[in-house]
KOLFI-33062 format. One record per residue (C-alpha): x, y, z; residue number from 1. Coordinates in nm, 3 decimals. Layout:
N
east; north; up; k
X; Y; Z; NUM
...
This chain:
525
east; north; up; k
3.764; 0.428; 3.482; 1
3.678; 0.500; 3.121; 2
3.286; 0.537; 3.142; 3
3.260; 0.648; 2.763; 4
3.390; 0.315; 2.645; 5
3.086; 0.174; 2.854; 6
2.764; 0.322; 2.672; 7
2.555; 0.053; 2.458; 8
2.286; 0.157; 2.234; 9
1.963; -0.007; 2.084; 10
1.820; -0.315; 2.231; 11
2.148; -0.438; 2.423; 12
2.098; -0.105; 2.649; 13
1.737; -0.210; 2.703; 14
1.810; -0.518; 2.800; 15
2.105; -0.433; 3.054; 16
1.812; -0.168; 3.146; 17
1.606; -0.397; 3.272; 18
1.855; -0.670; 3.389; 19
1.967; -0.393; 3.655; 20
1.607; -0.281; 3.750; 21
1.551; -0.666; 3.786; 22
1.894; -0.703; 4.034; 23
1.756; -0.385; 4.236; 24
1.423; -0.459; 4.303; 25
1.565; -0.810; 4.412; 26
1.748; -0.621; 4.693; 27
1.468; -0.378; 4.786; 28
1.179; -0.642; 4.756; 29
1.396; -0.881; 4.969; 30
1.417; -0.560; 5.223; 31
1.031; -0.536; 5.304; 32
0.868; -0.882; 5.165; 33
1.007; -1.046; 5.502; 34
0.821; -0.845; 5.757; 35
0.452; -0.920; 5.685; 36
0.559; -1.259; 5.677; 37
0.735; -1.245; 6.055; 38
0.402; -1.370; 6.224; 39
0.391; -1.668; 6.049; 40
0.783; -1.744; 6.018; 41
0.759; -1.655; 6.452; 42
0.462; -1.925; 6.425; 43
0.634; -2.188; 6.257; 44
0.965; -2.163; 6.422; 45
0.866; -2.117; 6.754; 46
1.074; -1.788; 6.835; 47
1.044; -1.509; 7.055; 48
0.978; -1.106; 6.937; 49
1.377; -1.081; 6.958; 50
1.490; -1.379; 6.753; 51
1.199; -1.278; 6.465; 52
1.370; -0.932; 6.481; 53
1.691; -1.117; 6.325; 54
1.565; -1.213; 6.043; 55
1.547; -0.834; 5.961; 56
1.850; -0.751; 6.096; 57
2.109; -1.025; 5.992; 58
1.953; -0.948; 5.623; 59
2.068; -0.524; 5.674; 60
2.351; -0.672; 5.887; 61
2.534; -0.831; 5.553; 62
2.451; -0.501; 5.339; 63
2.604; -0.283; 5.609; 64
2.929; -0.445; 5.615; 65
2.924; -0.548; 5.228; 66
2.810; -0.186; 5.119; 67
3.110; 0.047; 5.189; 68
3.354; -0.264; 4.991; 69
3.164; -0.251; 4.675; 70
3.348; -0.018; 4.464; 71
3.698; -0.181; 4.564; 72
3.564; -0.503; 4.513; 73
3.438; -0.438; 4.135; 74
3.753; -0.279; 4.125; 75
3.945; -0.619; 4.248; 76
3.775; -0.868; 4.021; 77
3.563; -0.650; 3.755; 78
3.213; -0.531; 3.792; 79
3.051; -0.784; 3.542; 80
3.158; -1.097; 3.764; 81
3.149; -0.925; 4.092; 82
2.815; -0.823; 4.013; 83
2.702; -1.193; 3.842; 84
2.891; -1.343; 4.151; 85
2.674; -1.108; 4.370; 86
2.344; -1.218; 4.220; 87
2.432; -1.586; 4.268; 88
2.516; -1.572; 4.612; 89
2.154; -1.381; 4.685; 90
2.019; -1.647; 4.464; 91
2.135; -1.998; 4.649; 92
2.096; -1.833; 5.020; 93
1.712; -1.723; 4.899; 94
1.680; -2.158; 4.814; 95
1.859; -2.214; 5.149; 96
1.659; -1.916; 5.346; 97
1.329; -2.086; 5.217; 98
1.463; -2.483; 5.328; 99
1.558; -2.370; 5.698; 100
1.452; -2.559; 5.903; 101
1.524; -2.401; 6.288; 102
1.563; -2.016; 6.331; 103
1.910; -2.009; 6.359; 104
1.972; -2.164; 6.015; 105
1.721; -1.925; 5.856; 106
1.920; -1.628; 6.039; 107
2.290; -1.728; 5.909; 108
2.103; -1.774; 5.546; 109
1.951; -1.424; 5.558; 110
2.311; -1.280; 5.671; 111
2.455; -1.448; 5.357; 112
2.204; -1.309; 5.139; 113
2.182; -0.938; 5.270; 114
2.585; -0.970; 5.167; 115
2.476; -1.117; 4.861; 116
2.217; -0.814; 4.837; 117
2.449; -0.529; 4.919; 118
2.616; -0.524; 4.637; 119
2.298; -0.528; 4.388; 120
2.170; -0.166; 4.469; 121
2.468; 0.013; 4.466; 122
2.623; -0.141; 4.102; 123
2.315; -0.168; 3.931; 124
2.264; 0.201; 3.961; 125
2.659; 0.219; 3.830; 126
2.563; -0.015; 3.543; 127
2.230; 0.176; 3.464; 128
2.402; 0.530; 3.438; 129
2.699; 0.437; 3.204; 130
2.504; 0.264; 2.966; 131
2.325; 0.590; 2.871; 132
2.562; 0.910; 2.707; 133
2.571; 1.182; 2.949; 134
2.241; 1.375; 2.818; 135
2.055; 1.092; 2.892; 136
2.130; 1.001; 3.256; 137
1.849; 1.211; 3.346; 138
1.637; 0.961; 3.168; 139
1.845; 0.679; 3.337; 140
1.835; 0.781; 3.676; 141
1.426; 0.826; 3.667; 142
1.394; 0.475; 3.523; 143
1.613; 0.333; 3.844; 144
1.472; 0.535; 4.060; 145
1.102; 0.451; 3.964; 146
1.228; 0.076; 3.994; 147
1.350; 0.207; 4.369; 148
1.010; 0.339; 4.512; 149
0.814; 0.047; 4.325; 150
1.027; -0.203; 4.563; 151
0.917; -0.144; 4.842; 152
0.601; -0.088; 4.781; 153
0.575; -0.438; 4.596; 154
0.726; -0.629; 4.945; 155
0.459; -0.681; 5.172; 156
0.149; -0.710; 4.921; 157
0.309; -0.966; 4.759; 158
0.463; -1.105; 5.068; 159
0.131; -1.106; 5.239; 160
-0.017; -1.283; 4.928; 161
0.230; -1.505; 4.948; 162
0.226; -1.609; 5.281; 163
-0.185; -1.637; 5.322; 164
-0.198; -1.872; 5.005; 165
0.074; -2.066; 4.981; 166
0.362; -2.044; 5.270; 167
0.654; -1.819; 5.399; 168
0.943; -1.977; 5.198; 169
0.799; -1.883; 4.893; 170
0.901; -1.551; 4.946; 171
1.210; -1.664; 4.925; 172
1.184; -1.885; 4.664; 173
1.004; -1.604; 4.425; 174
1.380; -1.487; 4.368; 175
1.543; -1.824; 4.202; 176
1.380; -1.783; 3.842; 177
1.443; -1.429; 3.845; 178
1.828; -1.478; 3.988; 179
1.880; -1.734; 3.691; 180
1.775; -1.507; 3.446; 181
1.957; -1.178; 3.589; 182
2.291; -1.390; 3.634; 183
2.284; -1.527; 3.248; 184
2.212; -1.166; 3.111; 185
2.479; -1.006; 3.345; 186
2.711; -1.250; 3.224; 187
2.601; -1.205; 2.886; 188
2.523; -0.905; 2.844; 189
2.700; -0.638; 3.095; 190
3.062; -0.522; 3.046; 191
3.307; -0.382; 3.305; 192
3.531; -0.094; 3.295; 193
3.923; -0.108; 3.264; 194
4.028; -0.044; 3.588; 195
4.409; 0.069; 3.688; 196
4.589; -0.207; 3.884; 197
4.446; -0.415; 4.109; 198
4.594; -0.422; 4.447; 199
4.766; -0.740; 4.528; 200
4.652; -0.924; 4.811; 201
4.925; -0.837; 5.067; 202
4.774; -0.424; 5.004; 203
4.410; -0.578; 5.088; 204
4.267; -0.378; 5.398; 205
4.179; -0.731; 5.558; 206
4.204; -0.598; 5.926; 207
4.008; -0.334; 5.824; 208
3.743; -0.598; 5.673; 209
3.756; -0.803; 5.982; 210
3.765; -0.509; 6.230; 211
3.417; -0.364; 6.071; 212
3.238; -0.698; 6.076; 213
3.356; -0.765; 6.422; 214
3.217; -0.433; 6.554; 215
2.886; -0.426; 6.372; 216
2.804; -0.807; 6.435; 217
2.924; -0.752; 6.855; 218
2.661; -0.411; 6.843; 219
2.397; -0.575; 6.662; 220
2.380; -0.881; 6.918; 221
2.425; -0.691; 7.228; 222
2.100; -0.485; 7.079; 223
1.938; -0.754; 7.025; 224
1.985; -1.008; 7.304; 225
2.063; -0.777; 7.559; 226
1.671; -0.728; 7.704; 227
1.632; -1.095; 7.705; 228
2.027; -1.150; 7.870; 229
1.972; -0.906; 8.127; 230
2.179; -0.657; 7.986; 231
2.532; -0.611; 8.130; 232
2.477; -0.864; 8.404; 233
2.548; -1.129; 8.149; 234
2.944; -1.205; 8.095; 235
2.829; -1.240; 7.676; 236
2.696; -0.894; 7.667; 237
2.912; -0.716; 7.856; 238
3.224; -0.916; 7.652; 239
3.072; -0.793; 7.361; 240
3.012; -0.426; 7.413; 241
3.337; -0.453; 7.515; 242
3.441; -0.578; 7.175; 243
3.246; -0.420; 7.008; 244
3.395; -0.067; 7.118; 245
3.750; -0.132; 7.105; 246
3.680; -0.325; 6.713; 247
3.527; 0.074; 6.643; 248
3.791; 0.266; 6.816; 249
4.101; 0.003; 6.635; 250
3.907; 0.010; 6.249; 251
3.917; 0.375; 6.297; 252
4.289; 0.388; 6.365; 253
4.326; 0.124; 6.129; 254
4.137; 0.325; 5.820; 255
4.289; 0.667; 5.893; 256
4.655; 0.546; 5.913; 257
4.657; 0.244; 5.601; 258
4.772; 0.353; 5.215; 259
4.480; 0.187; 5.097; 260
4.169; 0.188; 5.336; 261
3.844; -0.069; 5.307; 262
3.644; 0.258; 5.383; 263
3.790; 0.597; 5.327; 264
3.715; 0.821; 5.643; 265
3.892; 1.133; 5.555; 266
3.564; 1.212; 5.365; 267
3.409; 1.312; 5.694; 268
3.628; 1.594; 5.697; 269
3.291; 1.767; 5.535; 270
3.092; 1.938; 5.809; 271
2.782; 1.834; 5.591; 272
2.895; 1.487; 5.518; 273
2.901; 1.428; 5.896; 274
2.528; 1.594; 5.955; 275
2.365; 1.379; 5.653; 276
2.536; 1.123; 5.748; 277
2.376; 1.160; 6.087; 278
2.060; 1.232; 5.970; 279
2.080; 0.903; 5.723; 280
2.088; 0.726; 6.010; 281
1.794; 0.853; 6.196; 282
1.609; 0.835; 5.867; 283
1.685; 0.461; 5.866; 284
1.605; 0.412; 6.231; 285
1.256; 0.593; 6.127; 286
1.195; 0.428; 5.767; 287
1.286; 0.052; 5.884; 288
1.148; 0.083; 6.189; 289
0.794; 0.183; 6.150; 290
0.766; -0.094; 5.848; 291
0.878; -0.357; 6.116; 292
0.624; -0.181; 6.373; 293
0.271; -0.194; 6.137; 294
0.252; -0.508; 6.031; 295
0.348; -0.605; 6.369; 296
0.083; -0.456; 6.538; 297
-0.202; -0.492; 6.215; 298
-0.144; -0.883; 6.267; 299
-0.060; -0.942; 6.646; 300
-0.279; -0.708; 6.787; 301
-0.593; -0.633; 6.533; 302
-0.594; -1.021; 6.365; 303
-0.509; -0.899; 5.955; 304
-0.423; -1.119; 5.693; 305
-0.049; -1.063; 5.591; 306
-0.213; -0.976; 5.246; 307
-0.387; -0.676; 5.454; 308
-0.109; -0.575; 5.628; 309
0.122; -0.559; 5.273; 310
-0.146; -0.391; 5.091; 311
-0.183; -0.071; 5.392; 312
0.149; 0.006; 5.309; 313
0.106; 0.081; 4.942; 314
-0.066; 0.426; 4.931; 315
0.227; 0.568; 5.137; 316
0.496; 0.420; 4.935; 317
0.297; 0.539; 4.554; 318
0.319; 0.889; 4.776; 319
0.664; 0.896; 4.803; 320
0.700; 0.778; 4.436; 321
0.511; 1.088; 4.325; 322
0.688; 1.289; 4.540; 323
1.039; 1.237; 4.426; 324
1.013; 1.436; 4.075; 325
0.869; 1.684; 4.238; 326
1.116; 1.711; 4.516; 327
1.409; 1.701; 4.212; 328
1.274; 2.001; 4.022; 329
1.272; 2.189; 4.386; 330
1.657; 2.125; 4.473; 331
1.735; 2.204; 4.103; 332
1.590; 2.505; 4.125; 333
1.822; 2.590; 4.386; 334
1.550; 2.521; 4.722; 335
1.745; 2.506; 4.980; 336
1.796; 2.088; 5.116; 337
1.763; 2.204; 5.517; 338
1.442; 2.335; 5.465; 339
1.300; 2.001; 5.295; 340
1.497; 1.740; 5.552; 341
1.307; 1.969; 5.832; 342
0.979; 1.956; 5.718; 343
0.989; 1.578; 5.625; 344
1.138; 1.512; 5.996; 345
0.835; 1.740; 6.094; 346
0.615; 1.530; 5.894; 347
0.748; 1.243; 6.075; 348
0.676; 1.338; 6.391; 349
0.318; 1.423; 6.250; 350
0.251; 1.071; 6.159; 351
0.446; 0.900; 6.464; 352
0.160; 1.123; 6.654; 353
-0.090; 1.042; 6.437; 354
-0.035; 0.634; 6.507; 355
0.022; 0.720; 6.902; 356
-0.324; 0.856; 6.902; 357
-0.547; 0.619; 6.685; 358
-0.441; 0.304; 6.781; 359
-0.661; 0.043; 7.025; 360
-0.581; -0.307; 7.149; 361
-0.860; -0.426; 6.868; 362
-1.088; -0.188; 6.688; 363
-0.816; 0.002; 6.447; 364
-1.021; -0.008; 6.104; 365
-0.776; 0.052; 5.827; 366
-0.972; 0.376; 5.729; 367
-0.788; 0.532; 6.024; 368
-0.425; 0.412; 5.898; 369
-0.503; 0.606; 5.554; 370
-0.400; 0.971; 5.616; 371
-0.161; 0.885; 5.898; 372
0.055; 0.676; 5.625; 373
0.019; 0.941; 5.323; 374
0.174; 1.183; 5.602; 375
0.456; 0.906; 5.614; 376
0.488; 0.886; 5.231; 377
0.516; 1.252; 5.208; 378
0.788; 1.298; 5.486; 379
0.980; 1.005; 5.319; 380
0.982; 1.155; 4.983; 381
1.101; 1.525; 5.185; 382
1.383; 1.330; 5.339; 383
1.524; 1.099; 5.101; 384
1.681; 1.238; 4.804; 385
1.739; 1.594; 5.012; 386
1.977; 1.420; 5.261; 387
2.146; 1.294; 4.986; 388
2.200; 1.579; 4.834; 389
2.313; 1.822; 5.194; 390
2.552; 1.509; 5.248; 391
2.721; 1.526; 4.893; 392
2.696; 1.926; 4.839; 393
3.005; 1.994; 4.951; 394
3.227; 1.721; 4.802; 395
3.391; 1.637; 4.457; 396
3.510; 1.399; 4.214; 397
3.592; 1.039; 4.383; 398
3.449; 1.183; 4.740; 399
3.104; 1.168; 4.598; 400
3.116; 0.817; 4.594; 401
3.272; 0.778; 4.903; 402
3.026; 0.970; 5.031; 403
2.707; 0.814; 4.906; 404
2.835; 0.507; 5.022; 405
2.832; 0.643; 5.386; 406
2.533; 0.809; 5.366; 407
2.352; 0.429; 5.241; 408
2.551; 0.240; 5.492; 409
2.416; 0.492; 5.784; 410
2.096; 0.426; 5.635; 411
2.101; 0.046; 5.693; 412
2.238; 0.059; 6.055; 413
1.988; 0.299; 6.145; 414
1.747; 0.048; 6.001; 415
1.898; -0.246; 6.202; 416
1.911; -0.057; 6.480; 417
1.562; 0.069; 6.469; 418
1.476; -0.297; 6.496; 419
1.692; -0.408; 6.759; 420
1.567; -0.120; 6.988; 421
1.240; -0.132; 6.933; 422
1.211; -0.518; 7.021; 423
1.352; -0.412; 7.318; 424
1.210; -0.090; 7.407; 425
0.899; -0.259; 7.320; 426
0.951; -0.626; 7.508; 427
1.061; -0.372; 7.857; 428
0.732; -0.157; 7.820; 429
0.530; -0.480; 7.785; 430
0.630; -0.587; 8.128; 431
0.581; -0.271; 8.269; 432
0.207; -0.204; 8.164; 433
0.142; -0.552; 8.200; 434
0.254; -0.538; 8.595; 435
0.084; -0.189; 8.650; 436
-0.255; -0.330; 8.490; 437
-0.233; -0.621; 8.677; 438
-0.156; -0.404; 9.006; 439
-0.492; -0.230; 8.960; 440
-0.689; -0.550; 8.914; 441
-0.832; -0.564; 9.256; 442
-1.022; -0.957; 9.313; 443
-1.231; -0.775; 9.571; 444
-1.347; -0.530; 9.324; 445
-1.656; -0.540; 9.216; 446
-1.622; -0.415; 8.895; 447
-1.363; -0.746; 8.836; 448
-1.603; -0.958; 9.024; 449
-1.906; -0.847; 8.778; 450
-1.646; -0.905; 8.487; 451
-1.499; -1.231; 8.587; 452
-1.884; -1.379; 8.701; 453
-2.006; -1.228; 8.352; 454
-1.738; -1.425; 8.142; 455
-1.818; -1.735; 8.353; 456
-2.173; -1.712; 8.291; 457
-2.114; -1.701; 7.896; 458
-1.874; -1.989; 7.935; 459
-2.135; -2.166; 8.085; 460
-2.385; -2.116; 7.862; 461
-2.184; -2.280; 7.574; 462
-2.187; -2.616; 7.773; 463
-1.901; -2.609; 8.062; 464
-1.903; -2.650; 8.406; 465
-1.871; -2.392; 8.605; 466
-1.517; -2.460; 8.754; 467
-1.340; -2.473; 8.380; 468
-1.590; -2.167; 8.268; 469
-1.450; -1.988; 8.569; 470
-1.076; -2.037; 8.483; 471
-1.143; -1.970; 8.151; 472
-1.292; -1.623; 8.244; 473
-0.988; -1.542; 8.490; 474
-0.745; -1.673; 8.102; 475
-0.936; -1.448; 7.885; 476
-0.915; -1.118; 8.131; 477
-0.555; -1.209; 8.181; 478
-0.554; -1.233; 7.737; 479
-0.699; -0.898; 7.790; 480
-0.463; -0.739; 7.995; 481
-0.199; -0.878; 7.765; 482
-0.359; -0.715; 7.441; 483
-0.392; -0.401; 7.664; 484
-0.026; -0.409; 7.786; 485
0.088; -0.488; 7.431; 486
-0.135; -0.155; 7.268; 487
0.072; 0.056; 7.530; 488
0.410; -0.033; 7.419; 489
0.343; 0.008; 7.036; 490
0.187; 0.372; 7.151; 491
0.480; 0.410; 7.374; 492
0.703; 0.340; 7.029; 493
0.503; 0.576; 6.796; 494
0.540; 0.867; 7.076; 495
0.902; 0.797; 7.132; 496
1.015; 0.759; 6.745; 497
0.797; 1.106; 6.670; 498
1.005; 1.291; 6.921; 499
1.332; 1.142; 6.796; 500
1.202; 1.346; 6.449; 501
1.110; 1.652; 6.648; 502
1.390; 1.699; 6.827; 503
1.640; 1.671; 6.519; 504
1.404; 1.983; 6.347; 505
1.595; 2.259; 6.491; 506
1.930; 2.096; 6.470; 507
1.865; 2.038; 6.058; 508
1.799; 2.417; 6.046; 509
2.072; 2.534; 6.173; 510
2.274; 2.366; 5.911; 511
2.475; 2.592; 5.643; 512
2.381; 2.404; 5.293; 513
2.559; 2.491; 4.963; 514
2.392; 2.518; 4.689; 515
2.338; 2.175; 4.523; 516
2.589; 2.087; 4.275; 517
2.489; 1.842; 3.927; 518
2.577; 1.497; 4.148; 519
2.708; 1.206; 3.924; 520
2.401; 1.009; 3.955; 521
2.654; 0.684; 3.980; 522
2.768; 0.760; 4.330; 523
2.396; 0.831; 4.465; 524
2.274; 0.527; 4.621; 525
């Protein structure tokens, strides 16, 4: 690849600038604009917890499977119209996500999009960092990277706006102008490298292609449906599992034995490859998961707009953004990476703690959410571009890039999988407090009697007879044990996710980091 060749000057550079940025915060917008808007979208639709969870995971679904392909397919039909193909593909299935009409539709849409989406992050960082000479990456990397943290920050604010004064599929629609524009500049403007050969199709890894979709689409619905199925008493999740274990075990074989592998494993020879990209994963499990858990619980359980919901998240996420220059002067002075992932999983913990303790089935003001989620910000901001670092210290050359894209596909399954467990985790712990409340509701006590005759009384007042007033009473308690039940199982989450954090503290430490070396900013993603 002959990067020199590739470096523009003057007001082309700005504009390919900002025609990246644009294609990035596409992706990262798409990420988190969705989930204050899952109330209304579960609403409209008619779905359950589980099915609103897939429209969060099909989206990180597509990325997962399209991320580790990217560089070989730039490679197979040139970065410029891989990259305008890319944009049109997230373009049309944002028209088509917005027209759905039944869940299903609105799933397979947000699947084609988040493959649509993969490819967005990791080659607009590429195209960013060879427009500029080498002195200048610096420079280039802190513009992308502001455009990074300012993504997902900008997703549920605007979502929520969105969504409270006009109507969910204008979230999706928000992304056709700004498609059409990023595809005609791309096309005009950006320029792709001169590759060596491309393969011909007979060396294409399609088994390996078709192997890794197969086992990450089998896991993800067995995660998701398998509360609702019953687990491994139903023939489709147990046939699945199944699948989904021997597509793992057969892509492995597959990638370690072919010339030219769809995802190069050997990388993971790295002992601290393998721990970051461990801990990637947890920090996705963490990061995705507690953005699909607030908004959640600030609309279902407290009554916010969307609007409020979007705009609790945005102290935490201009945290992290003031963190990250900070946290780059630290690891290039030579701080040591373990040190930082620890105390942001310690942070973690902190704020998962924080959340398990303040929260109420109705009186939450947002006062209280304030310091718990600048805690959050600041143990993002310790964990993100450390990991990165511990998993590439060790490698060189080509493995960098091989690496980073492990370390940002762990990422995304540890997202989707923070979903998928906690709609489960969360739909199992419902049933439980709701049948242990309900246990100690006693009819013959007279603390329920003095409650129930209370409600009636009140019902009465406002006009209806005293049969309807008294059912009515007996609906509302039961709406209260529900609320109750439901406040339990997102304080069941917050406790459980913290001590995921905890527990990995120790482990972190004990890891042997080298010192940093100067990354090529192209292969961090």
């Amino acid at each position: 690849m002959q990067q020199e060749s590739l470096i523009e000057y003057g007001s082309r550079r700005v504009i390919i600038t900002i025609t990246a940025i644009f294609c990035a915060l596409l992706e990262i917008v798409d990420t988190t604009i969705v989930n204050v808007a899952l109330n209304d979208m579960r609403g409209n639709m008619g779905a359950t917890l589980s099915e609103i969870g897939w429209v969060v995971t099909a989206y990180a679904i597509g990325n997962v499977i399209i991320v580790p392909m990217t560089s070989w397919l730039s490679q197979q039909f040139g970065r410029r119209n891989y990259f305008a193909a890319s944009i049109i593909i997230f373009t049309v299935s944002s028209f088509l996500c917005g027209n759905a009409t039944s869940m299903w539709e609105l799933i397979i849409f947000r699947f084609i999009q988040g493959l649509g989406g993969g490819a967005l992050l990791v080659t607009s960082q590429t195209i960013i960092t060879e427009s500029y000479p080498p002195e200048k990456r610096g420079i280039a990397q802190a513009i992308y990277g502001l455009g990074v943290i300012i993504g997902p920050t900008l997703g549920p604010p605007l979502g929520g706006f969105i969504t409270d004064n006009y109507s969910w599929p204008y979230i999706f629609y928000i992304n056709i102008p700004i498609g059409v524009i990023a595809t005609l500049l791309t096309l005009q403007f950006v320029r792709s490298p001169k590759y060596g050969e491309k393969r011909s199709v007979s060396e294409i890894d399609f088994l390996g292609i078709g192997l890794l979709a197969v086992m990450v689409g089998s896991l993800q619905f067995v995660l998701e449906r398998g509360q609702e199925d019953d687990w491994f008493n139903d023939p489709t999740i147990t046939a699945l599992t199944v699948t989904s274990a021997l597509a793992l075990f057969f892509f492995i074989w597959r990638e370690l034995t072919y010339k030219n592998p769809i995802v190069e494993l050997r990388v993971l020879k790295n002992g601290n490859l393998r721990v970051g990209t461990l801990l990637s994963f947890i920090m996705g499990f963490g990061l995705y998961g507690s953005t699909f858990i607030i908004p959640l619980y600030t609309q279902g359980s407290l009554g916010w707009t969307a609007t409020q919901s979007g705009m609790l998240m945005i102290p935490a996420a201009l945290t992290t953004a003031f963190m990250m220059p900070v946290i780059g002067t630290l690891l290039g002075k030579g701080f040591p990476q373990q040190y930082m992932v620890a105390s942001g999983m310690f942070l973690f913990f902190v704020f998962c703690f924080w959340g398990y303790k303040i929260i109420t089935p109705a009186d939450t003001g947002s006062d209280a959410f304030f310091w718990m989620l600048i805690v959050r910000g600041v143990g993002m901001g310790l964990l993100f571009i450390p990991i990165t670092t511990l998993s590439l210290s060790g490698l060189k050359g080509q493995e960098i890039g091989q690496g980073a894209a492990f370390t940002g596909m762990m990422r995304q399954l540890g997202g989707s999988f923070g979903v998928a467990l906690i709609t489960t985790f969360m739909a199992r712990r419902n049933m439980m407090h709701r049948s242990d409340l309900v246990a100690k509701l006693d009819v013959n006590d007279p603390d329920v009697i003095n409650r129930v005759n209370g409600l009636q009384h009140s019902f009465i007042a406002k006009g209806m007879d005293p049969h309807k007033a008294l059912n009515s009473g007996y609906q509302l308690l039961d709406y209260t044990i529900s609320k109750q039940a439901a406040t339990l199982s997102y304080m069941d989450v917050f406790l459980y996710l913290g001590m995921l954090f905890l527990i990995c503290v120790p482990f972190v430490l004990m890891v042997k980091a080298k010192k940093a070396p100067k990354l090529d900013p192209s292969a961090m993603h």
